[in-house]
N, C-alpha and C positions, 0 to 999 in steps of 0.2 A: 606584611603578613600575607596578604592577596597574592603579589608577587609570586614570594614564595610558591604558595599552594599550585599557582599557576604553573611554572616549572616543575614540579614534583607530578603534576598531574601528564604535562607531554614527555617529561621522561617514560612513563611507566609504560605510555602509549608508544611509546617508540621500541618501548623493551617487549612489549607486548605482540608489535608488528613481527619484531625478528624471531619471534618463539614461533608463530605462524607458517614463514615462511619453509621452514624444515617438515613439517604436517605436510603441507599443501605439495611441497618437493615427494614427501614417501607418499603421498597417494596416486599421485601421475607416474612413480615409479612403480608402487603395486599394481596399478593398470596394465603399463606397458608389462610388466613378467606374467599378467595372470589370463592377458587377452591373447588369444592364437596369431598366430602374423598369417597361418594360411586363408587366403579370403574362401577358400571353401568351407573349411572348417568355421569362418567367422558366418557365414550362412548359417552354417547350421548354427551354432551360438545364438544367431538371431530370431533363426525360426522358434528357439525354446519356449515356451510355456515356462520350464521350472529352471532354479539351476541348484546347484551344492557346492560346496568347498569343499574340496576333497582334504585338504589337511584339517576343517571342521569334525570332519570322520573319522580320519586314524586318530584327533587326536581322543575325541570320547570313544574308540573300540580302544583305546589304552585301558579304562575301568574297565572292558568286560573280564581280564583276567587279577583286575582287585579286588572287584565284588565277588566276597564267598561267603557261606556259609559260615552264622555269628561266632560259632563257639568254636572253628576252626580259623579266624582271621585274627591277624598281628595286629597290634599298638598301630594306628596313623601316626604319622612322623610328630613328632611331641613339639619340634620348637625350630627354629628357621636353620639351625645349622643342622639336624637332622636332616630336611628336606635338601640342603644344599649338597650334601653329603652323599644322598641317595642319587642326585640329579646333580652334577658336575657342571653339566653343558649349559646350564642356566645360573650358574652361580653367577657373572658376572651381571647379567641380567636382574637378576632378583634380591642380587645380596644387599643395594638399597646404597650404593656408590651414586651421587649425586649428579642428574644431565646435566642437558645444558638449561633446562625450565627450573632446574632446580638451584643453579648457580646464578640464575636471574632473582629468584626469591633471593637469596643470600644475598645478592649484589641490593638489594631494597632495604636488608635488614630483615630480613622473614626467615624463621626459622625453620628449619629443613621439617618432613613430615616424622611425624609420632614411631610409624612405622615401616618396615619392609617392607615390599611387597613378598619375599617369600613370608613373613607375618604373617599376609592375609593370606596366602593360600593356606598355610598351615590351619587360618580359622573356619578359609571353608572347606577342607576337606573333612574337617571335624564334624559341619552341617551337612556335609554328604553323609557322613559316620550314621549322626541322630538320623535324618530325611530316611536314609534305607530301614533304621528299627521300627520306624515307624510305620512306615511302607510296607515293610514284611513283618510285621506284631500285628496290624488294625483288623478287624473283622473282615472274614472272607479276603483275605489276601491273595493275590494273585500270585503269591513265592510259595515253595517247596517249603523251607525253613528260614527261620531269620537272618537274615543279611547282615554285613559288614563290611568295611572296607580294609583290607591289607594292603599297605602302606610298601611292603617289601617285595610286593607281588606287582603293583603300578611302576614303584621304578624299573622292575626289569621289561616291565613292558613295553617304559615308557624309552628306554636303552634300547628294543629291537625296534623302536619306529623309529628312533631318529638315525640308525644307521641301516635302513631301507626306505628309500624314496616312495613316494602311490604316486601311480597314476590315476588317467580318468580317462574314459570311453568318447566324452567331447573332446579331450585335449590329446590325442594318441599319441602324437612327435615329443609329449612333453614330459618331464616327470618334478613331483611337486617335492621337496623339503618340507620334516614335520619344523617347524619353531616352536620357540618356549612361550611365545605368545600365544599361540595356537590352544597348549594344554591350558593357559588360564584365560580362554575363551570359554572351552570343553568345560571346564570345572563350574564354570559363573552359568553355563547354559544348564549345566544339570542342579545346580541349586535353586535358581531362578526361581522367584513366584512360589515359595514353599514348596522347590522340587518336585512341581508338575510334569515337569517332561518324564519321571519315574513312568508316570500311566502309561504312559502314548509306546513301551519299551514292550520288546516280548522277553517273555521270562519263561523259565523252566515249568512255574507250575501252571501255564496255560496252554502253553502252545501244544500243539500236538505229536504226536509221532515221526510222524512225514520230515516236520522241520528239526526237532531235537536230534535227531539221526545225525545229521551235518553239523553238528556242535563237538565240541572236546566234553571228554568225560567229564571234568567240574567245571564245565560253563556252566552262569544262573542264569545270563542279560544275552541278549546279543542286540546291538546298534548298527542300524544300517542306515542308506542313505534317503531313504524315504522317510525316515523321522527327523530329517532337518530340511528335508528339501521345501525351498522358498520360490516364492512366483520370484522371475528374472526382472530384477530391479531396471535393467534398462527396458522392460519392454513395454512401459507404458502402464498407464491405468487398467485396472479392470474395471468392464462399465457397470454401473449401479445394479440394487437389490429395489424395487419399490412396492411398496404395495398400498391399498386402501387410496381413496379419495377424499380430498379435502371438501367439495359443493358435488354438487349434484349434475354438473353440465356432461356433458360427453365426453367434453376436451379436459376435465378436473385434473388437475395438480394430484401426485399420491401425495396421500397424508406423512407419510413415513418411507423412514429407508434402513437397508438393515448396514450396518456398521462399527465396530468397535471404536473405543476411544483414540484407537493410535491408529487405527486404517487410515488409508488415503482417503477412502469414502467421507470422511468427517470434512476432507478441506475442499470436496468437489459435491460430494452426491445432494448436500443438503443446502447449495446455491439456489437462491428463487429464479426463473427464466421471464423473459419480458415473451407479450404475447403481442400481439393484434393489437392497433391503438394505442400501446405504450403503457397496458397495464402489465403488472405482474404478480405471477402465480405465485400462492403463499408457500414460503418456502418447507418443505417435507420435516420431519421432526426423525433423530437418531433412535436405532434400536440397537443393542449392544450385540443379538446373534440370536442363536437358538436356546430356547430354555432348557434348563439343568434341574437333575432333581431337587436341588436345596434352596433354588432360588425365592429370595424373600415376595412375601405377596404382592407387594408394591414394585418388583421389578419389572422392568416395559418387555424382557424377553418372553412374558407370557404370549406375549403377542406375533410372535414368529412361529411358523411350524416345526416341531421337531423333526430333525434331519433334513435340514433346507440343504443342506450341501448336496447330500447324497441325492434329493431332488433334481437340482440342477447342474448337478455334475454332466449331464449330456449338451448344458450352454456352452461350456468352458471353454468351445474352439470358436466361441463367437462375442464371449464376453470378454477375452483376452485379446489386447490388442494385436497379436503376434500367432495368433488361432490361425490354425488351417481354414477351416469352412470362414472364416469371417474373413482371410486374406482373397481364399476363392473369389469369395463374392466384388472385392474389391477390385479384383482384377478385370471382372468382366462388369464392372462398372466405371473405370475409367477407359476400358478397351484395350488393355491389357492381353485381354487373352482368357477363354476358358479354360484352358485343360488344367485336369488337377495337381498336375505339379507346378502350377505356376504359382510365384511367390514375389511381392511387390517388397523394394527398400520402403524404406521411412518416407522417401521423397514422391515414391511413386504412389502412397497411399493417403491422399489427402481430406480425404471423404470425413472422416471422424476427428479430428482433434476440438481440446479444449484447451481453455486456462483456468490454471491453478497457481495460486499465489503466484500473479505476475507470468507464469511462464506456458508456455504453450508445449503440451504434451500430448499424445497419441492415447487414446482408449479406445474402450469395446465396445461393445453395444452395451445397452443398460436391458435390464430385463425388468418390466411392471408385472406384476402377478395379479390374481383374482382377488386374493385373503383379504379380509375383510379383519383389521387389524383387532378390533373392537369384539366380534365375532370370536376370532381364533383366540384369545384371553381369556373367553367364558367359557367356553369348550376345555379350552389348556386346562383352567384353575379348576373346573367343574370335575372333568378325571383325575387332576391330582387328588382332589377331598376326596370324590368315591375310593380311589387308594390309596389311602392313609393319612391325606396332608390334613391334621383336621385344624393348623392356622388359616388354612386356603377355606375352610368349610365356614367357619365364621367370618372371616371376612367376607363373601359371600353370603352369607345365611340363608346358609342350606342346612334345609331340617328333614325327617323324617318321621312323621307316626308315631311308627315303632318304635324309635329311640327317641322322643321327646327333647327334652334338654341334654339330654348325653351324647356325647361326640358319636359320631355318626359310625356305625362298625363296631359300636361296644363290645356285641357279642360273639363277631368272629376274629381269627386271628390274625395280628400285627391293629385289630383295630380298621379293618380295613374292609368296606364293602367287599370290595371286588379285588382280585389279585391282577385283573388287567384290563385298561378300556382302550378302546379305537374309536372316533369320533369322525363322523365327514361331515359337510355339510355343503348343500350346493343349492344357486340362484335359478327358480326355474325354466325363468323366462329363457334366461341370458347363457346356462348353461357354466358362470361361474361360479369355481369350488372355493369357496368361503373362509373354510375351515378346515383343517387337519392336524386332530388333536390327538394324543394319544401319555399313555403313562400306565407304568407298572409300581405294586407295592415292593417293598425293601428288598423283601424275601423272592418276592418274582423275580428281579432285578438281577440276585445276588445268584442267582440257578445261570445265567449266561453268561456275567460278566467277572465268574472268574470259579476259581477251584471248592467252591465248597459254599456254605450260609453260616452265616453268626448263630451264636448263643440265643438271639434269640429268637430264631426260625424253628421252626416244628420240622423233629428230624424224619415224622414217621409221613410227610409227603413224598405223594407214589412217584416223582418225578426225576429223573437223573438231572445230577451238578455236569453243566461242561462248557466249556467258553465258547459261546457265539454271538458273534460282532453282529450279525444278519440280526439276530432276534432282540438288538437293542434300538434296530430302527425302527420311525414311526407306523407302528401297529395300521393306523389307518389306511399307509396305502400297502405297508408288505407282510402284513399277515391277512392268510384266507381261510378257511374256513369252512363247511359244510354251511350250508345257508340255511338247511330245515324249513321251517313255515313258512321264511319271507318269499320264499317260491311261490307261495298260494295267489299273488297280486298277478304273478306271469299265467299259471294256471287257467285262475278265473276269465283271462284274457283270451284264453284259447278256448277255453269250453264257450264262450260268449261269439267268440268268430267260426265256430264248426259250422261248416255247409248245410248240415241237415237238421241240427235243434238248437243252434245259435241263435235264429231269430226268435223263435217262441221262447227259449230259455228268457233271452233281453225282451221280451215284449213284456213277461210275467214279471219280472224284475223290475220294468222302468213303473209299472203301474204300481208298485207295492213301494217304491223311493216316493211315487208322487204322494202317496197316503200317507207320510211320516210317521212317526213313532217305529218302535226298538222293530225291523227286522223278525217275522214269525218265523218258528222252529218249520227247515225244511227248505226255505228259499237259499239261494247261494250267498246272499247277504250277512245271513245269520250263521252260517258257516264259513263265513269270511271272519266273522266278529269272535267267535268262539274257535277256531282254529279247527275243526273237526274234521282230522286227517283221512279218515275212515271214509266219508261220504266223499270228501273230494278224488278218494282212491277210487271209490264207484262210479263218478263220474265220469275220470280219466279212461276207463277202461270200460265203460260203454253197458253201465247196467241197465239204461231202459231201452237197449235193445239186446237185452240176452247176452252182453257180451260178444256178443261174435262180430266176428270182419271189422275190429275197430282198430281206428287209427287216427283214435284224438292222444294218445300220449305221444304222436310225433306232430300233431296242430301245436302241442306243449313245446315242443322240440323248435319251433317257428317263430312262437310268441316270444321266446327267449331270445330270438336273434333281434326279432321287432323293436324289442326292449331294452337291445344294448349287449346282451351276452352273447358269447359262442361267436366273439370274432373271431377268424380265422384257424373255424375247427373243421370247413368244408375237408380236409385234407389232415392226414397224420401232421400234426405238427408240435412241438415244446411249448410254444407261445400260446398255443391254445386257449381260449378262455381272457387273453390279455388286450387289455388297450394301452394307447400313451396317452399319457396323465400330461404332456407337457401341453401340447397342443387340440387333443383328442380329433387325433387324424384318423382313419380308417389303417388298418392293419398290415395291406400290403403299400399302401401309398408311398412308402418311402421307397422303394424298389428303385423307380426309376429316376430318383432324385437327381438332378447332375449333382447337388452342393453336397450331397452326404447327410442331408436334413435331419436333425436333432431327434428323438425322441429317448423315450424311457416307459417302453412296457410295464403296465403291472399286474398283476391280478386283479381282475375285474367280476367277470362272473361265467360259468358255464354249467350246463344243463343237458341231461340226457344225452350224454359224451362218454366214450369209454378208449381204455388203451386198446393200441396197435394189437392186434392179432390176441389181444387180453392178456398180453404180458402187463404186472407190475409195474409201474417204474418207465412204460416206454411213453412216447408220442401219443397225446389224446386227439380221437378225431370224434364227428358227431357219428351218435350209435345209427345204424342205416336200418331204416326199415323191417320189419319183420314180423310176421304175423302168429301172433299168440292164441296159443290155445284157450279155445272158451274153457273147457271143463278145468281145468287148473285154474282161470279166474275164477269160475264160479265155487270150488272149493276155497281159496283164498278169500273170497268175501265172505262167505259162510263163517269163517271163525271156525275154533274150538270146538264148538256144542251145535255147529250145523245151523245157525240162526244167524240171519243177516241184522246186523243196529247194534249188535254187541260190542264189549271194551275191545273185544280180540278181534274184530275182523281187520283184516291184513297183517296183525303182527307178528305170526306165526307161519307165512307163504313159503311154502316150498315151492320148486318145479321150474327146472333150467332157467331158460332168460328170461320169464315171468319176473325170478327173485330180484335181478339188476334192476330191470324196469321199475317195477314194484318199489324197490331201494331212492331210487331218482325223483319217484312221485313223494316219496317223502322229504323230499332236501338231502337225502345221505348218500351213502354209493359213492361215486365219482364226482359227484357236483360238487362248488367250489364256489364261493363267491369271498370279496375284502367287504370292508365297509363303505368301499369309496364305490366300488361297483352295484352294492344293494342300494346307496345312497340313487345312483345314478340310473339307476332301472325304475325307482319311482317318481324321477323327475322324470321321466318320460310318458311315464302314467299320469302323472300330474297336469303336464305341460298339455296331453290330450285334451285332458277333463278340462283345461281352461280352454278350448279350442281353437289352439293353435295345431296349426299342419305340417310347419316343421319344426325342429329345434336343435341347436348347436351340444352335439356333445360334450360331458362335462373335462373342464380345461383347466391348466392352470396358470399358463401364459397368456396375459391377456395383448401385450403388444411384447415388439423388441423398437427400442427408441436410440437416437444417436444420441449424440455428447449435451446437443441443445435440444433434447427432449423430442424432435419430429420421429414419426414412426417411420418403422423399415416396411414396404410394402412385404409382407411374408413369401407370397409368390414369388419376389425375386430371389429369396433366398433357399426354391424348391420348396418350401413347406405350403405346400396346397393338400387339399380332402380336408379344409377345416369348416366349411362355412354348414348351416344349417342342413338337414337332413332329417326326409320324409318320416314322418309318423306313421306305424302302420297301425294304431289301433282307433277307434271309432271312438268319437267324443260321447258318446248315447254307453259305449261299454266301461268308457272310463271311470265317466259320473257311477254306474251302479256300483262298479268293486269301492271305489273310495266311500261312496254311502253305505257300505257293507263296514269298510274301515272304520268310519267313524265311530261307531258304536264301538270297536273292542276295547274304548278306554273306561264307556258307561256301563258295561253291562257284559264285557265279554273275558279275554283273556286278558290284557294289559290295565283290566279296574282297582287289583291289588294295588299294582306299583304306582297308579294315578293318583290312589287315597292314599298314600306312604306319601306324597308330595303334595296334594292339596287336601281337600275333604272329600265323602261321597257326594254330597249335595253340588258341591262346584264340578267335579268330574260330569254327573250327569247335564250338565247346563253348557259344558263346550263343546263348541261347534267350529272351532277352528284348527281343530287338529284329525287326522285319520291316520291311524297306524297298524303295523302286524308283530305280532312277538314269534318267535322261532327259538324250538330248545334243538340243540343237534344232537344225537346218541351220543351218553356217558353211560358205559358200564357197570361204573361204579356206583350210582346212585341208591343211594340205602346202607350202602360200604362204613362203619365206620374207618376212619385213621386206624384204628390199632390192627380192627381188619385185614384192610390194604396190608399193613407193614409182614402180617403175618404171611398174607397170599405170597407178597410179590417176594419176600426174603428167603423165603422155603421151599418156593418153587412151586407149591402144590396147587396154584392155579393152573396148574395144566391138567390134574386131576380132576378139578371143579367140575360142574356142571356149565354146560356152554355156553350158559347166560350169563356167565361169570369170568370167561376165558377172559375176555376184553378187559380186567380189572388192572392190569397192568400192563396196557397197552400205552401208545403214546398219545391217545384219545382226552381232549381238555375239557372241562366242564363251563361249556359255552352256556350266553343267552344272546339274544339278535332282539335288536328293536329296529325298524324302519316307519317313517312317518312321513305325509307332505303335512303343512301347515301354513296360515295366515299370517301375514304381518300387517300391522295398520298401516292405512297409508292409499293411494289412489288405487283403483281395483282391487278393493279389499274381499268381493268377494271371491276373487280367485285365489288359486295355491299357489305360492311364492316361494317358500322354500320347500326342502326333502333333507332331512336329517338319518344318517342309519348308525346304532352304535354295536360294536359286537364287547362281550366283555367276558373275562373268562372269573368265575364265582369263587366263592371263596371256600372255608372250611367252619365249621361253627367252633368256637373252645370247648364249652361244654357235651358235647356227646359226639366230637371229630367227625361228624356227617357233613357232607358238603351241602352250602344254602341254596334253599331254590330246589328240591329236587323235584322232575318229572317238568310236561308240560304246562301245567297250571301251577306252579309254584311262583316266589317269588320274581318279577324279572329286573335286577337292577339296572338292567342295557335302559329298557322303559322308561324308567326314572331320573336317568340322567337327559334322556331325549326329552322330556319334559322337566327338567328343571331348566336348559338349558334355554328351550324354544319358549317356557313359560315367562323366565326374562325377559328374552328378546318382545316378547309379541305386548309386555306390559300386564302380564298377569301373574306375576309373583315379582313385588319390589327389590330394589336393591340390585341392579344391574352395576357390576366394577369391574373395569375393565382392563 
């Protein structure tokens, strides 16, 4: 019986080898037809970043002329001889005539398979059938009308592709044949994974004008080559995602890395490396990518930033092994050659390879980030609760006051504090950015990413439905904002450094910190803590000398560049106001790069800037000089009723370029700051106060590493202006504003939203947090919904009264919190982090007013900056990360 088995078992292996051998023969045949024989053209092939199959593409642009419209589309082919019927040129193929794999079964005694393969396509184009109704039925759909597949409308299609070849722009000498194989690739890629590729397609009822133009009159879909295009499988590894630290040494292993289950990163990124002495680093732990809205509490992608791609999408030519700037560098590091078309083979580039399963493969650089993996989870899950997650709110437990045991947002709509947060959060010392968190509720969500809101959004919001990709990225670093009060921290900095009453202002001020207790009505402290726009307008503009000949709202204009804003506004320029987030290099530094050095501008912050020649829409540069009328100030401070201390002074200023200025000194007008920028202007104030004299702008690359983890000197790869950089403000001014700060949580503007998260007894007792609240003009406050809907549908806000015109402007109903604070730990008296959130408010159900209104209203930005920081610092339990 042994025997036996024994022979049965190498026959099979014998019959098994020969089934092999035919595979292994068509795939060195599909090589040699799919590879160019031109070695120019195989350069280029190699130099690619991406590639496609072009018969990939004609064969899924075959569906764009089946998908119609549901109550105008045919039966899908009912049963295999339908389909064969329709489609001749695959019958032989599909009709389920036995290979030769399948005459080896037979030769065993195994019976042939159940089905066809035209079977299974006929079952999945059926899944195509359902996937589209569903895709064009579900809420806020991104289709015109509901979809379906015609069955008689694919065959003809699928008839003009197989008797027209494609080419492709790599391969020019060449031209491709569709195969039958090809359409049930196409078919199996569009059902995939519950017909996810549907999303990633443009369709009729999103795209815009521009593109719908260049469509046939009943196209719905159009497929191009950029929604299949795939990193080029020969061109090696991409180098790793890392971030967080496992100990505390210099040289620390990152805790984690980012990667999907099936990435290569799972068989490379997450290798331990031997160090010094023969230990080795603990190996990094997988994160599956960037989080999504529905993701369960317990999933690790809380801990990535959203839009990590889009972040470092300016690596890609250095994390790709076959990258331009990463081949550069490689050339003029074996001596190669600098010039920039020079381009190294495989052989010439020996600098980076690894092994992976046994084999030795070419990658990129790895790129370690600052995120603080632990950090970006609290912030992540913290803004999903405030909008709307409220399983993320309990698992956490996060409470509020006012809502008791009631999920958090009871009383406004979707259930949701806030309709949008942006979260940064940066190291003071160290200058890295921690965190970057951001999330929208359903109904915010559902205003950009596609044609319209579900049933259950409120229809009478003043906001237009239209698709934009841009406003689905992380909030934190690519939405800006009017900054309003959090200006007051640059302000205070200038009126503190003025030539002439800088010093007795800071003399009077440092003696009233040494006396503790609350800031007396009157010193710049207590109007630091209370927000009181009005005196700080008096300030700027020179009331205790008459107003006249002053020229502290351009010392404002100084302390804003000191502080980090207004790079590269000496001059008209777009970028105005922006830094890079990658490295936080200075603005022109990259100019002279040889390598082409990375970066990715974002909005950061600007300040008493205005457009080119005062056009609209042009080139912002800083506002130049110019000397203001006293008598128009002193009317403007006056108020109303001719008395200076009243609610109206400055809100009602008329008189030329007074009103701009005037506008700036509020946070409004032209000024602009993100969260990552507010965040980073008070780490700079911070970083003072601890008296340090320079500090590293905030970054978010903190190295680039090879294959076995050694860092890349950055200089060689052009990327210099990173290292520390002067302080310009005075540790003696810093200390007073942040001792101005500290109080606005005890006793000032931010005490509401403090006792909404702890009690008043505990708010007055911390000492480890200083922060500023900022409301930026909403027009609409006091507006109910039915209001708005009447103004803005009838037009007749243009009749309004001109306090009103703005009610149906594109103006959002912002709050700003920025903070530095304590963490325990060595130098605990110093400020360690800077937290800033922006979030835009919600609407109430019962009486349609938006929450929060005015400056002293509620501020939920506040509230999540301390539930966040109160975590982290151990004064509110339950940190989950």
């Amino acid at each position: 019986m042994a025997e036996r088995r024994q022979i049965a078992l190498l026959d099979f292996a014998i019959a098994a080898s020969l089934a092999v051998v035919p595979v292994l023969l068509g795939m060195l045949l599909l090589v040699a037809v799919i590879r160019p024989a031109d070695p120019a053209a195989a350069a280029r092939s190699a130099a690619a970043d991406r590639y496609v199959s072009v018969r990939h593409v004609a064969a899924l642009q075959t569906f764009e002329a089946a998908i119609v419209p549901r109550a105008a589309a045919a039966q899908t082919p009912r049963d295999a001889a339908e389909l064969l019927d329709g489609i001749p040129a695959c019958r032989r193929e599909w009709s389920g005539a036995p290979g030769f794999g399948e005459r080896l079964l037979q030769a065993f005694g195994k019976a042939p398979p159940a089905s066809t393969p035209a079977d299974e396509i006929v079952a999945r184009l059926g899944a195509l059938d359902d996937a589209l109704q569903r895709f064009s039925t579900r809420p806020n759909t991104r289709t015109d009308v509901p979809l379906g597949i015609d069955g008689a409308r694919w065959f003809g299609a699928v008839a003009q592709a197989f008797a027209a070849p494609v080419g492709s722009a790599a391969y020019p000498e060449q031209r491709f044949a569709l195969r039958c194989a090809d359409l049930v690739g196409a078919l199996a890629a569009l059902v995939r994974s519950d017909a996810r590729m549907l999303d990633s397609l443009a369709w009729r009822g999103t795209e815009g004008r521009s593109v719908i133009v260049h469509w046939r009159a009943d196209q719905q879909v159009a497929i191009g080559a950029r929604q299949v295009m795939r990193r080029n499988p020969w061109g090696g590894i991409a180098g790793c995602i890392y971030l967080g630290h496992a100990d505390a040494d210099a040289d620390g292993a990152p805790s984690h890395y980012v990667g999907g289950p099936r990435s290569p990163a799972r068989r490379f990124c997450g290798l331990p490396v031997q160090v010094a002495g023969g230990a080795a680093r603990p190996a990094p732990q997988p994160l599956d990518g960037e989080p999504r809205p529905g993701d369960a509490v317990d999933d690790t992608r809380w801990m990535v930033p959203p839009s990590l791609g889009a972040l470092l999408q300016p690596l890609d030519g250095l994390r790709q092994p076959s990258g331009a700037r990463l081949q550069r560098y490689a050339a003029a590091t074996v001596g190669a050659g600098d010039a920039p078309s020079t381009l190294l083979t495989k052989a010439e580039r020996p600098f980076n390879r690894v092994v992976v399963d046994g084999a030795t493969v070419e990658a990129g650089l790895a790129v370690e980030l600052t995120i603080d993996p632990a950090l970006q989870a609290l912030a992540q899950k913290t803004a999903a609760c405030y909008t709307g997650r409220h399983d993320v709110c309990r698992a956490l437990g996060i409470r509020r006051q006012e809502d008791k045991d009631a999920p958090l947002g009871q009383r406004l709509l979707e259930g949701a504090m806030v309709r949008m947060a942006a979260v940064a959060v940066i190291d003071v010392a160290s200058g890295r950015i921690e965190a970057l968190a951001g999330a929208q509720s359903p109904c915010a969500r559902q205003e950009v990413d596609g044609p319209g809101r579900d049933a259950a959004c409120d229809r009478r919001l003043p906001y237009p439905v239209q698709y934009r990709a841009d406003a689905l990225l992380n909030p934190a670093v690519f939405h800006d904002a009017m900054p309003a009060s959090t200006i007051k921290p640059v302000m205070a900095a200038a009126f503190l450094s003025d030539p002439e009453v800088g010093a007795r202002w800071l003399a009077a001020e440092q003696a009233g910190l040494a006396r503790g207790g609350v800031p007396p009505a009157g010193t710049l402290r207590a109007q630091l803590m209370r927000s009181d726009s009005a005196r700080f307008l008096d300030r700027m503009f020179c009331f205790d000398k008459g107003f006249l000949a002053c020229r502290r709202a351009w010392y404002v204009q100084t302390a804003a560049a000191t502080l980090g804003w207004n790079a590269g506004c000496a001059e008209a320029r777009a970028d105005c106001g922006k830094e890079d987030l990658l490295f936080g290099r200075a603005q022109d530094a990259d100019r002279a790069d040889p390598f082409g050095a990375p970066a990715l501008p974002v909005a950061y912050g600007r300040l008493m800037s205005e457009p080119l020649a005062g056009r609209l829409g042009a080139a912002m540069q800083l506002r130049p000089y110019k000397s203001l009328d006293a008598g128009i100030l002193k009317r403007c401070a006056a108020g109303l009723d001719g008395r200076r201390g009243t609610d109206d002074d400055w809100g009602r200023c008329r008189g030329g370029a007074v009103v701009d200025v005037v506008a700036e000194g509020w946070g409004q007008g032209h000024a602009r700051a993100s969260a990552l920028g507010v965040a980073g202007m008070m780490a700079t104030l911070a970083a003072a106060a601890n008296g340090e004299q320079r500090v590293r702008r905030p970054h978010l690359v903190a190295s680039l590493r090879r294959g076995d983890r050694q860092a890349i000197d950055l200089g060689e790869l052009g990327i210099d202006g990173i290292g520390a950089q002067p302080i310009g403000v005075a540790r003696e001014a810093a200390e007073v504003i942040l001792g101005g700060l500290s109080f606005s949580h005890r006793a000032g503007t931010a005490r509401t939203a403090c006792e909404q998260v702890f009690d008043a007894r505990r708010c007055r007792d911390i000492d480890w947090l200083a922060g500023k609240t900022g409301t930026p003009s909403f027009p609409s406050d006091g507006l109910s919904l039915d209001e708005l809907a009447r103004l803005c549908r009838s037009g007749s806000v243009s009749n309004a009264e001109p306090v009103r015109r703005g009610a149906c402007s594109g103006l959002r109903p912002y709050k700003w919190y920025v903070a530095a604070y304590r963490t325990p730990g060595e130098g605990a008296a110093k400020w360690t982090k800077t937290i800033a959130v922006l979030t835009e408010r919600n609407w109430l159900k019962a009486s349609g007013q938006v929450h929060g209104a005015g400056d002293h209203g509620p501020n939920p930005s506040a509230e999540i900056a301390m539930q966040i920081a109160g975590r982290q610092v151990g004064a509110i339990a339950g940190v989950a990360p």
